[in-house]
C-alpha positions in Angstrom: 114.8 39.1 -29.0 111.5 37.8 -27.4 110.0 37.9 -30.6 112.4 36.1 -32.5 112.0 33.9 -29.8 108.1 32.8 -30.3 108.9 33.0 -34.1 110.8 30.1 -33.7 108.6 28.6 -31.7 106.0 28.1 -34.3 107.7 25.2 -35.9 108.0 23.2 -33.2 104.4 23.5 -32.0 103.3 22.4 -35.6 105.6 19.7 -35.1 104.8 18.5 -31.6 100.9 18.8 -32.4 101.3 16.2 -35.2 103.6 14.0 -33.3 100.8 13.6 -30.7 97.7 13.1 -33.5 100.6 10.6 -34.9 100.1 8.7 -31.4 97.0 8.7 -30.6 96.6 6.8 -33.6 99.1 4.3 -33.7 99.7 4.6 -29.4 97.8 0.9 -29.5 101.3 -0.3 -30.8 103.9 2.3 -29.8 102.5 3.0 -26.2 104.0 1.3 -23.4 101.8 -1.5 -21.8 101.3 -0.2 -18.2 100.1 3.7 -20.0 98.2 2.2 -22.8 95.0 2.5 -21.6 95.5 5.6 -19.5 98.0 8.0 -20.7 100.3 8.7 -23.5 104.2 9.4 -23.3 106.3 11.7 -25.0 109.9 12.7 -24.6 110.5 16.4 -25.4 113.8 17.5 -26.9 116.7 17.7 -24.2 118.1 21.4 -23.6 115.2 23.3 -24.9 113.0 25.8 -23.8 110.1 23.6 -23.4 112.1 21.6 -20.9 114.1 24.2 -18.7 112.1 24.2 -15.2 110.8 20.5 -16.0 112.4 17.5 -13.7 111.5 15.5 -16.5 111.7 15.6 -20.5 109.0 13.7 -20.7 105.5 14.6 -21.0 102.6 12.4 -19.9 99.2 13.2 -21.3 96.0 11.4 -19.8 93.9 9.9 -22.1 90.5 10.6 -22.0 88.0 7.3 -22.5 84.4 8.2 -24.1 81.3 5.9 -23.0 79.9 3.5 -25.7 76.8 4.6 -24.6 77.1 8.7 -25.9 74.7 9.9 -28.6 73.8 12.9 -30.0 70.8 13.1 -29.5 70.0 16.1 -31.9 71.5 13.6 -34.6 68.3 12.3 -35.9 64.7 14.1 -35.8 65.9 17.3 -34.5 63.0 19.9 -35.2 62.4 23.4 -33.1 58.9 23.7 -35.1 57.2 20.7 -35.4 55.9 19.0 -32.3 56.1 15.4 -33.2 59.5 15.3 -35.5 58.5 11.3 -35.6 55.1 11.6 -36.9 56.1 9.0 -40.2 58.2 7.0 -38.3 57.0 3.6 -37.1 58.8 1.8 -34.0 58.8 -1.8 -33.3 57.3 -2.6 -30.0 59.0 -3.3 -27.3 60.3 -0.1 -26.4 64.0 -0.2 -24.5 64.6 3.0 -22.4 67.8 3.7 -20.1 68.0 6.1 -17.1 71.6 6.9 -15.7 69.7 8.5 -12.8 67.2 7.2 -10.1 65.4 10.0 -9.3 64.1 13.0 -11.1 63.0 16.6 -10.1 59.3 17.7 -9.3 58.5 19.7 -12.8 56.9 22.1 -10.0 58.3 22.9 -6.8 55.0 22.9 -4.8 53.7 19.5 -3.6 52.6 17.0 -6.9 48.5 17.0 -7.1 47.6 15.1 -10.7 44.1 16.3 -11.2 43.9 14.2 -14.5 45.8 11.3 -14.9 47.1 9.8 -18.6 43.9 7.7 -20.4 40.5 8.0 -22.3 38.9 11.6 -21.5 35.9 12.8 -23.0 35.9 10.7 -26.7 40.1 11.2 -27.2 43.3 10.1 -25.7 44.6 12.5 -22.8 48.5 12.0 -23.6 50.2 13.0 -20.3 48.8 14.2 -16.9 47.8 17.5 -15.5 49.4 19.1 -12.5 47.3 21.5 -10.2 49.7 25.0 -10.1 49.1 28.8 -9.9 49.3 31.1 -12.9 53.1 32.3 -12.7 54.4 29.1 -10.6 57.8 28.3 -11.7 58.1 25.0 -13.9 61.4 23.3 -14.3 63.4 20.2 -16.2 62.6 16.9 -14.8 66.3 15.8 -16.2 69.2 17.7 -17.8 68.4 17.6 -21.7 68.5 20.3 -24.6 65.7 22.5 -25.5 63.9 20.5 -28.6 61.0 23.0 -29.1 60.0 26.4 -27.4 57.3 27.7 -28.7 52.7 28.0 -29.5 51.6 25.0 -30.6 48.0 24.6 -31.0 46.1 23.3 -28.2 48.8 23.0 -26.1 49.3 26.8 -26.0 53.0 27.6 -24.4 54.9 24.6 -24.9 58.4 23.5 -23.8 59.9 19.9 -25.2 63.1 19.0 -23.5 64.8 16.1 -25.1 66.9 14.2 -22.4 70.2 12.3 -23.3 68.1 8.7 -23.1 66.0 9.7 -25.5 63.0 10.5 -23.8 61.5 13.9 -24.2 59.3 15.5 -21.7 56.4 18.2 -22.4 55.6 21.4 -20.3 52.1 22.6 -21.8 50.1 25.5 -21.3 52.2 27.8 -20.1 51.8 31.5 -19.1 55.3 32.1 -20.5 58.4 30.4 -21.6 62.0 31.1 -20.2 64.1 29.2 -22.4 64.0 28.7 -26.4 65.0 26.5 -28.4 68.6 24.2 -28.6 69.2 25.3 -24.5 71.4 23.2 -22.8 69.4 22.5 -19.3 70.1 21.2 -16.3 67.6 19.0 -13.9 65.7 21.8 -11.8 66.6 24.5 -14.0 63.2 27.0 -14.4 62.1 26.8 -17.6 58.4 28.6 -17.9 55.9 29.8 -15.7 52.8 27.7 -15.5 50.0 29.1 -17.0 46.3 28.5 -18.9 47.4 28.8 -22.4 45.7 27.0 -25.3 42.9 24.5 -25.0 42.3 24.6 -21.1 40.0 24.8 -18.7 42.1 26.3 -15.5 45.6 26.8 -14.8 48.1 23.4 -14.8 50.8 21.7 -16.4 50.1 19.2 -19.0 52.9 17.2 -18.8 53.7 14.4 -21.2 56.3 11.8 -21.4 57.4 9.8 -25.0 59.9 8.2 -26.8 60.4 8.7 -30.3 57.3 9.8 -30.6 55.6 7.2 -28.6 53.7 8.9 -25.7 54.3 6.9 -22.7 52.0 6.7 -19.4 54.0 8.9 -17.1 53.3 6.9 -14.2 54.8 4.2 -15.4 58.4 5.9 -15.7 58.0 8.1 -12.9 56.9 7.6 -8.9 55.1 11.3 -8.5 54.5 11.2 -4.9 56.9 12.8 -2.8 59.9 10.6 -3.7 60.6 11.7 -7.0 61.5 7.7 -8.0 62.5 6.7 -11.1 60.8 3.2 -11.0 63.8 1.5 -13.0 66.9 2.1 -14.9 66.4 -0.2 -17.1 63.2 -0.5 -18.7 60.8 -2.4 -21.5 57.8 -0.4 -22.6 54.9 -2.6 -24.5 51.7 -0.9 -26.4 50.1 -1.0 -23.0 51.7 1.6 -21.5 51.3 4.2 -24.7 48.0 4.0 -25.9 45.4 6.0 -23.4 42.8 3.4 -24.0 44.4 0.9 -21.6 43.6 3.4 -18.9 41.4 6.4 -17.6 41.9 9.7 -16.9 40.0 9.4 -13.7 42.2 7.8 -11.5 45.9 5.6 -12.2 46.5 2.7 -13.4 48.3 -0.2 -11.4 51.7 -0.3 -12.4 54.1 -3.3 -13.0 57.4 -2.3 -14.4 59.0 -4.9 -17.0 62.6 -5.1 -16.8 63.0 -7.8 -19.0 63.3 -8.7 -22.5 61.7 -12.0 -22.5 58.5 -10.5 -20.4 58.2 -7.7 -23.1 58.3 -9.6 -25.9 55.7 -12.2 -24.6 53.1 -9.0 -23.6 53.9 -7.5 -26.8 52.2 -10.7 -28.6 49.6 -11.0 -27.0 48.7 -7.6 -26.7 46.0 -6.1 -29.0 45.4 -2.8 -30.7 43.5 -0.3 -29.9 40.2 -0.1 -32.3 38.5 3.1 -33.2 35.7 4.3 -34.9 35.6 7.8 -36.4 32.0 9.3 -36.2 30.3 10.2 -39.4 27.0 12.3 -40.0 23.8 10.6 -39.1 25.9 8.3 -37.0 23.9 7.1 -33.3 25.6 5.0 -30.5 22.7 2.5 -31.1 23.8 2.5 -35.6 27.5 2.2 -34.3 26.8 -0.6 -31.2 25.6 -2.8 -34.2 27.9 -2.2 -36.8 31.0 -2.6 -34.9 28.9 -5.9 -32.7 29.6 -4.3 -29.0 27.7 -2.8 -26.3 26.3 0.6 -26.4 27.0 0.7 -22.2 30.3 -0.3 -23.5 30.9 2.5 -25.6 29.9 4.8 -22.9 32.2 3.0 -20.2 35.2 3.3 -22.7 34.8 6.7 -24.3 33.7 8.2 -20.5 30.5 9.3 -22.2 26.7 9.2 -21.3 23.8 7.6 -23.5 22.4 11.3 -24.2 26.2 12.3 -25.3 26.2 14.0 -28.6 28.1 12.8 -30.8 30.6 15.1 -33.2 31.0 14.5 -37.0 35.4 13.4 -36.9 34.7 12.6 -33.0 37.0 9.1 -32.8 35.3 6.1 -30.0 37.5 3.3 -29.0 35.3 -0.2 -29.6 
């Protein structure tokens, strides 16, 4: 008897889930005005056994409104093996990132100290900054995000990308090992690797980088990394200034002035100009490549962090 009783169920559950697909689609012209917006009504058969113990026949189900502002963000340039999925791709400048939060968490959970900063280092762009840690100190997400890349990349070592829901994706480098892989869901302060020495360095940190689309971005300019853990802005313009390391050194930061507005970012992104570089060939001296390229040999130095007596490498790039 109870069987025969869910067999004949079946039939009216096919029938009641197409009634409800029927109105969500057409409920902007069926649906009463004060439940338009918010829920949808729909009056169940009278004397059934869907309605015995009810002290209504009808049914109210909430609607469920989803922000304009959700995107996939593993819809486009989604790769668990190549560090830089937007290597071809070329972004018009200025750059228009959104943060839903205003604070992020410490990628370690000892006191920040940046023992390199984001800038010119030793002839080539240093791409993010360098956190003092321990071998085997815990590392975690700055923001929730999904796991882009967990893997050995070259130079880097151990690396973890997190891609966050803004688009922004941060880099954990040189790790000792990784505790996530790739297409993990994560969660702000989740532990994610242990800090380590891996790849090309010289004594355990966390190379930490910051980009967008493939544009690395001057950390410092997102992120407060004293104590506070600040986002500096939710709404914010980034020009050419603030991801190309030969605006700024290593050595020490840079003074920050967050744009918030369109108009400002536009007029910096005129009059801002490119970096020029010069890629060093063999028989190449500072005094053959002063002349050619009509600067400074002390300016060389002073932008490339390099002494007169440097020796120069065959593929080695100077900024002019």
């Amino acid at each position: 008897m109870r069987f025969e009783r869910y067999r004949l169920l079946i039939p009216f559950m096919k029938h009641l889930f197409f009634c409800i697909a029927f109105i969500c689609i057409t409920s902007s012209v069926f649906a009463q005005q004060d439940s338009l917006i918010n829920s949808i009504k729909i009056e169940l058969p009278p004397n059934t056994i869907f309605t015995k113990g009810l002290s209504s026949d009808t049914v109210e189900i909430p609607l469920v409104e989803l922000s304009a502002d959700t995107v996939d963000i593993k819809a486009e340039n989604w790769d668990n093996f190549v560090y830089d999925p937007y290597r071809n791709d070329l972004h018009a400048f200025p750059l228009e990132i959104k943060f839903t939060d205003s604070t992020y968490t410490s990628p370690v959970l000892h006191e920040k100290v940046i023992t390199s900063h984001y800038g010119w280092r030793g002839g080539r762009a240093h791409n993010g900054i360098d956190i003092d840690l321990v071998t085997g100190d815990s590392v975690v997400a700055i923001l929730d995000g999904i796991v882009r890349l967990a893997k050995y990349v070259n130079g880097y070592g151990n690396t973890v990308i997190i891609r966050h829901y803004n688009g922004l994706e941060s880099t954990y480098a040189h790790l000792s090992k990784i505790e996530t892989k790739a297409n993990d869901t994560i969660q702000r302060g989740q532990f994610i690797a242990k800090g380590g020495n891996t790849g090309n360095s010289r004594g355990s940190h966390l190379h930490l980088e910051l980009s967008y689309k493939g544009e690395s971005i001057y950390p410092e300019y997102l992120f407060d990394f004293s104590s506070k853990n600040e986002i500096r802005t939710q709404h914010v313009w980034v020009t050419q200034k603030w991801t190309h390391a030969r605006f700024h050194s290593s050595r020490h930061a840079s003074e920050v002035t967050v744009i918030e507005s369109a108009d400002e970012a536009e007029k910096l992104v005129k009059l801002a100009k490119l970096p020029k570089y010069y890629v060093v060939k063999k028989g190449d001296t500072l005094y053959g490549i002063s002349r050619k390229n009509n600067t400074s040999i002390a300016a060389l130095c002073n932008g490339n962090a390099i002494k007169k007596t440097s020796k120069l490498k065959i593929g080695q790039r100077l900024l002019l």
